[in-house]
Structures are given as C-alpha cells and as structure tokens.
C-alpha positions in Angstrom: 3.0 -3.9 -17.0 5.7 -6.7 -15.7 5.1 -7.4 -12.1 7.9 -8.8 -9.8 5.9 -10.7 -7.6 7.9 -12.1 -4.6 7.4 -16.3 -4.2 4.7 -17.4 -2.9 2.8 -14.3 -3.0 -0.4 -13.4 -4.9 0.2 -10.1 -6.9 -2.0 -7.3 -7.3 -1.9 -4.4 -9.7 -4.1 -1.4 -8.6 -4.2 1.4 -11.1 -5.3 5.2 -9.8 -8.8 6.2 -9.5 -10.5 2.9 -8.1 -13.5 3.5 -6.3 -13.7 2.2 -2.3 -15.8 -0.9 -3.7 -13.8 -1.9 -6.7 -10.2 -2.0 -4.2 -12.2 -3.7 -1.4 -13.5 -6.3 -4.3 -9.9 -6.4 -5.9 -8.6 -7.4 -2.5 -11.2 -9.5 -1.0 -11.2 -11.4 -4.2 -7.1 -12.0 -4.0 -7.1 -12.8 -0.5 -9.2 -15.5 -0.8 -6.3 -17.8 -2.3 -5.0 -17.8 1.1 -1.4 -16.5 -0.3 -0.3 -13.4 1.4 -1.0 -10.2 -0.7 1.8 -8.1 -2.7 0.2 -5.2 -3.8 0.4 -2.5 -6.3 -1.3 0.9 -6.4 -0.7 3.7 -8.6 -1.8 7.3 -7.2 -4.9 7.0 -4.9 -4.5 3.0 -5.0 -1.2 3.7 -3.8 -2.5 5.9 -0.6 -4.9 2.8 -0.3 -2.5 -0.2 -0.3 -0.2 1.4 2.2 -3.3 2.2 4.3 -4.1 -1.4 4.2 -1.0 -2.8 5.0 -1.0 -0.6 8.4 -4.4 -2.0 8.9 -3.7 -5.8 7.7 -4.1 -7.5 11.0 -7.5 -5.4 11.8 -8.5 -6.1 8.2 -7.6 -10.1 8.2 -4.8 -9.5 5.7 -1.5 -11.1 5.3 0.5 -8.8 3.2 4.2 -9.3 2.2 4.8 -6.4 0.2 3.3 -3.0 -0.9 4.4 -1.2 -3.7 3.0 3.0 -3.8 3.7 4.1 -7.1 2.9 8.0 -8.4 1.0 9.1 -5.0 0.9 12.4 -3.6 -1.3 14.1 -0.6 -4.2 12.8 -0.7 -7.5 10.6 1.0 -7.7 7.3 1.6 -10.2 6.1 -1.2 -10.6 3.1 1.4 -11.4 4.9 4.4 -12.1 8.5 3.2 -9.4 10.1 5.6 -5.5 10.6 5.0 -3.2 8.3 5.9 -1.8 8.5 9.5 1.4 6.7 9.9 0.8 3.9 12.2 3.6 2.0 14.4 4.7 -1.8 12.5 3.0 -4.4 14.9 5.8 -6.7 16.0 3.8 -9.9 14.2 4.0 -7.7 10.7 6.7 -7.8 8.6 5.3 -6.1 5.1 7.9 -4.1 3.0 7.2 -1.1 1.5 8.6 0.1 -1.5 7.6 3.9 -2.3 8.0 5.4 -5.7 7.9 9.3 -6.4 5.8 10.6 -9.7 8.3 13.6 -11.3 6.2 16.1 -10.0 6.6 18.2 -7.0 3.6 17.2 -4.8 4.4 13.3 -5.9 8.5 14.1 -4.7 7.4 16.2 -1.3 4.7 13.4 -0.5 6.9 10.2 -0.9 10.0 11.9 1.0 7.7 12.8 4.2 5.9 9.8 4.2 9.2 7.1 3.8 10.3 9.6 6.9 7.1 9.0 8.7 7.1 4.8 7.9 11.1 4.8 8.6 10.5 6.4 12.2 7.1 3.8 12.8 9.6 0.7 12.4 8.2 -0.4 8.2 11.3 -1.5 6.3 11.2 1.1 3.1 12.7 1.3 0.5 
C-alpha cells in the first residue's frame, strides 16, 4: 500500500489485529527517529492510533497526522477500554483523517466519532 506521508514526518502503517506489544513496539520503534509520527491503523489499529494521538503529550509523542481506516466499535487494543473522545490540548495540532469500512457498524462508528472529535476541537476530515 502507497502511503502519503506528510514532510518531514515518519510514516507508520498499522494493519488490524496487532496485539498491545506489537503497536507499542511499532511506535516506540518510530518515535525514536525524533520525526513526529503519521500514523496508519486499519480496524483495531485504527481505534489505537486515534487513542494515542489524544494521549500524545502523556505518552511523549509528537504526532502530525492519524489516519483510522475500516474501524468500528470497538476496545482500545492499547489500553483495553473504548475510546473516550478527549478535548485537543491547545499545544496539539494532529489531524485526523477517518475512513468508514462499507459496512454498517464501520459507517455508524466513523460518523459518531468525527462528531465526537469535531465537537472536542481535532481538525477531521
């Protein structure tokens, strides 16, 4: 898959079904080029990179863009819970680009939740 990274970034493809370890080791591993992250998850690495760009500044991140791709309701793989929608800090200014799967639960998840971030301050798109 062709990635459209934006300059300057380090890009990160995560595909669905990553364990906790394997997406902490996949990001630890990228952040240490000291670029900031542009991430992309597919179903339950989607839920994850959106839940660690609203948790970048906790986590030591620097994250210019996320990318959700196919996700639906759903846990956290990182932190075992379901996302919460959390305000944008003022410092942050990550995009997030959500993408629907062509299923039902995929379309109903990615409308509420572009809602939910839209309504917390996140540019979406």
């Amino acid at each position: 898959m062709e990635h459209d990274a934006q300059p300057g970034t380090r890009p990160l493809v995560l595909v669905d079904g990553l364990t906790r370890e394997q997406l902490l080791a996949a990001v630890g591993d990228a952040r240490e080029s000291g670029e900031p992250l542009d991430l992309e998850g597919h179903g339950t690495s989607g839920i994850a990179v959106l839940s660690l760009a609203m948790h970048q500044r906790r986590l030591g991140l620097a994250i210019a863009h996320v990318a959700c791709l196919d996700a639906r309701d759903g846990v956290d793989p990182v932190s075992g819970r379901p996302v919460v929608v959390l305000p944008r800090p003022e410092a942050v200014t990550t995009e997030i680009t959500l993408v629907p799967g062509h299923d039902e639960a995929s379309l109903a998840w990615t409308a509420h939740t572009s809602a939910a971030l839209r309504a917390a301050g996140w540019p979406v798109s």
